[in-house]
N, C-alpha and C positions, 0 to 999 in steps of 0.2 A: 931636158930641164924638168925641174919640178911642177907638178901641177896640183895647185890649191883650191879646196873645194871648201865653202863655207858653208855650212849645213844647218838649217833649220825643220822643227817640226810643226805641223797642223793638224788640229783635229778631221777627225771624220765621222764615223759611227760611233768610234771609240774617242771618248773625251779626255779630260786634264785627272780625271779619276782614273782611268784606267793606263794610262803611262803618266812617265812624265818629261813636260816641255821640254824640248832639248836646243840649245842654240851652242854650235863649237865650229872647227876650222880644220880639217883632216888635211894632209899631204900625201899623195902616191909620188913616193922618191923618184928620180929620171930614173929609168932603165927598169921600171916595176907597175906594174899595168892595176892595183888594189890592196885595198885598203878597207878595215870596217870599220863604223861609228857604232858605240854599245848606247842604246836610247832604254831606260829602264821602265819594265812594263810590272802594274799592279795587279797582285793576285787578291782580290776582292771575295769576297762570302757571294754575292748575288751571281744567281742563276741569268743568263743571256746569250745573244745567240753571237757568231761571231763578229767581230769590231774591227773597224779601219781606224789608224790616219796614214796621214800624210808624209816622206821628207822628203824635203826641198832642199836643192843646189844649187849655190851659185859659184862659178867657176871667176874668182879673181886672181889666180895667174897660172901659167902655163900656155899650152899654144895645142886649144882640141878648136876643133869646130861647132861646137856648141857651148852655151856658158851658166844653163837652166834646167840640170838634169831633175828627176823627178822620179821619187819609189813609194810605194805601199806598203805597211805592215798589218796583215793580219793576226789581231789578238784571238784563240780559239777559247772557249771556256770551260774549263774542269770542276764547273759547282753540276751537282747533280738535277734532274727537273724536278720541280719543287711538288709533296706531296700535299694534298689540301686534307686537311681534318676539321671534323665539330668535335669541338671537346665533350666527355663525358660532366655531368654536370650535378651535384644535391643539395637541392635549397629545399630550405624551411617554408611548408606552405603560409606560413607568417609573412616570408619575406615578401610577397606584393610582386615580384619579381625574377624569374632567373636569368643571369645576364651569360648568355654561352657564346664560347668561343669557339670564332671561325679561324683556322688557322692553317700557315703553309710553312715549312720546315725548314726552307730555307729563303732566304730572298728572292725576288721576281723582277727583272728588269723593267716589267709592266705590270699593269694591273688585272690583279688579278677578281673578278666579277661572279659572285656563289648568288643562285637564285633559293631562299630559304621557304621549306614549307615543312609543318607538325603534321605529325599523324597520331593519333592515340593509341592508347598500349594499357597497362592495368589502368592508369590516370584516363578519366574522360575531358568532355570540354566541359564537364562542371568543375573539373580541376586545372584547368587550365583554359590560354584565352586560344582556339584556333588562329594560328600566324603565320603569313606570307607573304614573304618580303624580297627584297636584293640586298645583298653585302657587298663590298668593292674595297679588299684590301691593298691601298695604294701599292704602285711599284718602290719595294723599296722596304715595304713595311713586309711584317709577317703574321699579323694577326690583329682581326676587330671581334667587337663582341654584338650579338642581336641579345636585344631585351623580350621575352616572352612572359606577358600576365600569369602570375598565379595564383590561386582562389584559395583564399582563407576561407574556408566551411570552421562548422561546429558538428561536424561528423567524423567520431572515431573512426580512423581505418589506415591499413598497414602503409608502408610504404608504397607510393606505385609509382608509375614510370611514361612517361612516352617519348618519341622519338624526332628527333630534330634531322629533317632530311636536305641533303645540297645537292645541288643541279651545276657546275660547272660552266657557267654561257663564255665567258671570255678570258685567256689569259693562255699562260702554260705553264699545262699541272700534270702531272702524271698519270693520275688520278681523277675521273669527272663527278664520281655519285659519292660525295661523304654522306657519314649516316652518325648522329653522335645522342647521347641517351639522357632525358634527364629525370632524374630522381627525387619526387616531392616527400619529401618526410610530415608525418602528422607530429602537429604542435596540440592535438586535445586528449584531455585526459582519460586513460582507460575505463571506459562506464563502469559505473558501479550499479546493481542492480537490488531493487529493494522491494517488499511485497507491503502496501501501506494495510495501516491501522484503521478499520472500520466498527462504525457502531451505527445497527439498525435493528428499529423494532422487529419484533417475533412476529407481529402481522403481515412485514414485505413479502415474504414469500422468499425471498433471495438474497443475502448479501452478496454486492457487487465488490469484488475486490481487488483494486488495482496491482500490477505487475510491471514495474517501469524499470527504466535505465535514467539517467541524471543526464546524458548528452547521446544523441542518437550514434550507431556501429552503423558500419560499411556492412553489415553482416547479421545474416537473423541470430536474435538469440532465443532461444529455447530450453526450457525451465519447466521442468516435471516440477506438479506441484500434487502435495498431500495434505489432510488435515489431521490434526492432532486434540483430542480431547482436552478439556480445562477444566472449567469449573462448568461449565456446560457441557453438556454429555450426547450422546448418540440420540439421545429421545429429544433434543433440543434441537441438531441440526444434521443432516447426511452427510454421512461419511463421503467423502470428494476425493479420487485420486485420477488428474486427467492432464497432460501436456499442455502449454502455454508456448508461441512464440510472437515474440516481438519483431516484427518486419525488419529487413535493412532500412535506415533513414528513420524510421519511428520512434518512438518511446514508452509506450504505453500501450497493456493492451490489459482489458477485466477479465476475471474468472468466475464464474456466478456458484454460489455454493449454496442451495436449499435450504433455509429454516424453518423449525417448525412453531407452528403458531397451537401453543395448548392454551389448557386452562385455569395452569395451574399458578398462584400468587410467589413469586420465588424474584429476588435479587437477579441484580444484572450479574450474567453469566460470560466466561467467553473460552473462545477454544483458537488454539493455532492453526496458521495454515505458511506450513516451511516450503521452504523451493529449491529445486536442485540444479545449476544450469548443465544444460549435458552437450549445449553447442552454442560456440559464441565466443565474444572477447569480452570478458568483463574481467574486473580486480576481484571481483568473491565470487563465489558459489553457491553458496548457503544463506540464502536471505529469508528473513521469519517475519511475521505478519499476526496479529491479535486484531479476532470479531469479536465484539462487543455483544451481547445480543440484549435489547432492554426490554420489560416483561411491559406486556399491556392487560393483562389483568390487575381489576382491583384490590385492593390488600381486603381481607377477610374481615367478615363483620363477626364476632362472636354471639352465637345467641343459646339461651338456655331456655327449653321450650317450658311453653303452660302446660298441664296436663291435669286433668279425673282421672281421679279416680273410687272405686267402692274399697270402701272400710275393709270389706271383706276380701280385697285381693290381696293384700299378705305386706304386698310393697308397689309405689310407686318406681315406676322408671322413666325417669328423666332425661331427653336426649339434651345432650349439650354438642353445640357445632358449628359449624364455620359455612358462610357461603360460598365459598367458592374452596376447593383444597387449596393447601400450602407446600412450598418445596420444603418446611421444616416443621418439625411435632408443634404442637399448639398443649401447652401446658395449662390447666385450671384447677387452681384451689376451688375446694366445694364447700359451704358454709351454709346450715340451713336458720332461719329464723320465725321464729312462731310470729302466726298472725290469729284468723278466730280461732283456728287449730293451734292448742296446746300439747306441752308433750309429753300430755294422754296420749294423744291420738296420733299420733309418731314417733319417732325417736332419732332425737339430736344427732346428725351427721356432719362430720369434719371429715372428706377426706379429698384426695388428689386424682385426677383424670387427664388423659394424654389422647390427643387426635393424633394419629402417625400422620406423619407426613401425606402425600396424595390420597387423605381419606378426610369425611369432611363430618362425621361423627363419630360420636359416643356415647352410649347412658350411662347413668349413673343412679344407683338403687336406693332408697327410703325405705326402713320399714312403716309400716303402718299398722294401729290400733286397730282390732276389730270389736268395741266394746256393744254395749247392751242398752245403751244410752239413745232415745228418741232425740237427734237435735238436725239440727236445719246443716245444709253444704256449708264444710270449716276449708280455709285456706292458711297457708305456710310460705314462705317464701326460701327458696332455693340461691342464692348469691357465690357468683363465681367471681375471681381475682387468676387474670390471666399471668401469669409469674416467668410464662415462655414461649417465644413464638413472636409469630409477627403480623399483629391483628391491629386494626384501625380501632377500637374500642378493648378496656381491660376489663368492666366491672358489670359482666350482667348480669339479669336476672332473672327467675324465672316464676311459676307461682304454682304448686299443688292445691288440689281440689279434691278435701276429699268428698263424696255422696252417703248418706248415713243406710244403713241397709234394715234399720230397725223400724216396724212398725208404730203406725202413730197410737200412740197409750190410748185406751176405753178406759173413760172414768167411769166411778162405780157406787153407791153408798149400798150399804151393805144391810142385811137384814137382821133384826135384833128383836132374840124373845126375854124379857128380862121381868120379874118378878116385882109387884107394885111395893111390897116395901123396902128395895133395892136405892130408892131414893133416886138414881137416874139410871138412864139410858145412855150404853158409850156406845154409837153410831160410827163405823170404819166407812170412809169415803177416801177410794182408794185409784190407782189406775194401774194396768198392767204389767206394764214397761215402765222405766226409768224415764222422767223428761229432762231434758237438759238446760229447761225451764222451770220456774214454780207453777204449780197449777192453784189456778183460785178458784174455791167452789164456793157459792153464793147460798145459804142451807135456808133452807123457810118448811115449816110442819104444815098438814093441812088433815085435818080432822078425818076419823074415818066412824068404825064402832066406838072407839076411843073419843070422848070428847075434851073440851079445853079442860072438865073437871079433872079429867085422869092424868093429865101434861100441861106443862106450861108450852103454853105458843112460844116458838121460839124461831126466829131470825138474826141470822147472821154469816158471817164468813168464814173459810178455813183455806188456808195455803198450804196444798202438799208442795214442799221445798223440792228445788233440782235435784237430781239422784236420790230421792225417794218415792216411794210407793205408795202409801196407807198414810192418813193421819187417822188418829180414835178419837 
């Protein structure tokens, strides 16, 4: 006879996912000892180890001796063991954050448990936050992500890197020590480097001249630096040619270039000082710089000296000068003007005189009278008009002297034989020399052999005139 077996299934290791529920009613015909039941089993993506269930019989008709048979199906599994990775990873050190993935390549019937630790690589922990942690990608899943700080700085510098390491504690992986890389890109801008503008007195001794970058490099930079002539020259300041480097993290750093402190009255002057970078990361190369240098001497006083002299030296010379020199000629119109000295006793000069530059005199010549004339010290006056140049006063002046070299006149009255019927006597009362004054002679007779009958008594006065000699 027939025998009927009702067949059901049960889970075991393997659930309602990995087959499926099977409930039906098989016959083994009389005279045939089997029979199979086909229970369909699921080919799943996740990796696990092998699985059971259950099926169950019930024997409702036929004639066995038992009526509750009972078999096992093992499921084996064809997904491969899963390998774990840290993703490689490049964030913006802007982003506050890199968020990198832990990850297994194919599913895991369990969980699988990565112990996470950073190490550094060109990035330090000023670029990132040191992190240690545990990640536990569910059974089931195939990837989580660890969050790792990272440091917005204001310091240019390349790309760098460090390394995100996993440790395997729990699960099954094929693989225990993933190793995965992450990549901080710089968000600042390529320095730009610049040599600044200074202006200092000729008395410091040194202009300091700064040498900067706009945002500090990862890296020194280094900038041969030269000076360049202007309007300020080698006698203004020493020639400087000497390397500069600006530290990694820094920005700044002085070059000290000598000036020189003279004497001489001259306009603000300045000269360059270029730079060359020969190491480093900056957007230029070529960054230029202007010293100021500002003069501390006082602007020149013009003066036209006093001066004596005797009638008899031929010519007056007259220094005309400046006190302190100038960086530029000093032009004077020369103009002379009579004072007791008329021009007898000189002659009229109009003309032009030039200081050169770093000198701080000049004369200028007068003739002078040498005449025959008894007269007292005559003066003249000398008047300059500065026309060019760069003097604190335009109009000096100055004053000649001359000294007379002519002796003081001997008056004289003269002696006279003259014949009594001649009717008078003409008496010359005379002086030697020329005065340059009238001379007054006070005339009175006084009796000798001759009495008042032979002459009239006579008193009275006589003026030899300026520039004569004798009156009769």
């Amino acid at each position: 006879m027939d025998t009927v077996v009702e067949i059901t299934t049960a889970t075991g290791t393997a659930g309602a996912s990995d087959y499926t529920t099977t409930t039906t009613t098989v016959t083994i015909p009389a005279g045939s000892t089997s029979v199979n039941v086909s229970i369909p089993v699921t080919d799943d993506g996740i990796d696990e180890p092998n699985e059971t269930f259950t099926v169950n019989g019930n024997v409702t008709s036929g004639n066995t001796s038992n009526t509750d048979p009972s078999g096992t199906v093992t499921i084996t599994d064809n997904d491969g063991t899963p390998v774990v990775t840290i993703g490689d990873v490049t964030v913006d050190e802007g982003a506050g954050t890199a968020s990198v993935p832990v990850s297994i390549d194919v599913p895991s019937s369990v969980d699988t448990v990565v112990e996470i630790t950073t190490a550094t690589g060109t990035a330090g922990t000023s670029d990132y936050t040191t992190t240690t942690t545990t990640v536990t990608i569910p059974a089931g899943s195939t990837s989580v992500n660890v969050s790792i700080p990272v440091t917005d700085d204001t310091t240019d510098e390349p790309n760098e890197t460090f390394t995100v390491n996993g440790n395997v504690t729990s699960g099954n992986t094929s693989n225990t020590d993933p190793s995965g890389t992450v990549t901080i890109t710089d968000n600042d801008g390529t320095p730009v480097v610049t040599i600044g503008d200074v202006t200092v007195d000729e008395g410091a001794g040194t202009a300091s001249v700064p040498v900067s970058i706009d945002v500090p490099s990862s890296v020194d930079t280094v900038v041969e630096i030269t000076t360049a002539t202007g309007t300020a020259g080698t006698s203004d300041y020493t020639t400087t040619t000497t390397t500069v480097t600006i530290p990694a993290g820094s920005t700044s750093v002085n070059v000290s270039i000598p000036v020189t402190d003279d004497t001489t009255d001259e306009p603000n002057e300045t000269f360059t000082v270029n730079g060359n970078v020969t190491s480093g990361n900056t957007s230029n190369t070529d960054p230029s710089g202007t010293v100021t240098i500002t003069d501390n001497d006082g602007t020149p006083v013009v003066t036209i000296g006093d001066v004596t002299v005797d009638e008899g030296a031929g010519t007056a010379s007259v220094p005309v000068s400046i006190d302190v020199p100038s960086s530029v000629d000093t032009v004077v119109e020369i103009t002379t003007a009579t004072g007791t000295a008329g021009t007898s006793d000189y002659t009229t000069t109009t003309t032009t005189v030039t200081i050169p530059a770093g000198n701080t005199s000049v004369n200028v010549n007068i003739p002078i009278t040498d005449d025959t004339t008894d007269e007292p010290n005559e003066t003249f006056t000398v008047n300059g008009n500065v026309t060019s140049g760069n003097t604190s006063n335009t109009d000096p002046s100055g004053t000649v002297t001359i000294t007379d070299n002519d002796g003081t006149p001997v008056v004289s009255i003269g002696d006279v034989t003259v014949d009594e019927g001649a009717g008078t006597a003409s008496v010359p009362v005379s002086i030697d020399v020329p005065s340059s004054v009238d001379t007054v002679v006070e005339i009175t007779t006084a009796t000798g052999t001759a009495g008042t009958s032979d002459y009239t008594t006579t008193t009275t006065t006589v003026t030899i005139p300026a520039g004569t000699q004798v009156l009769m």
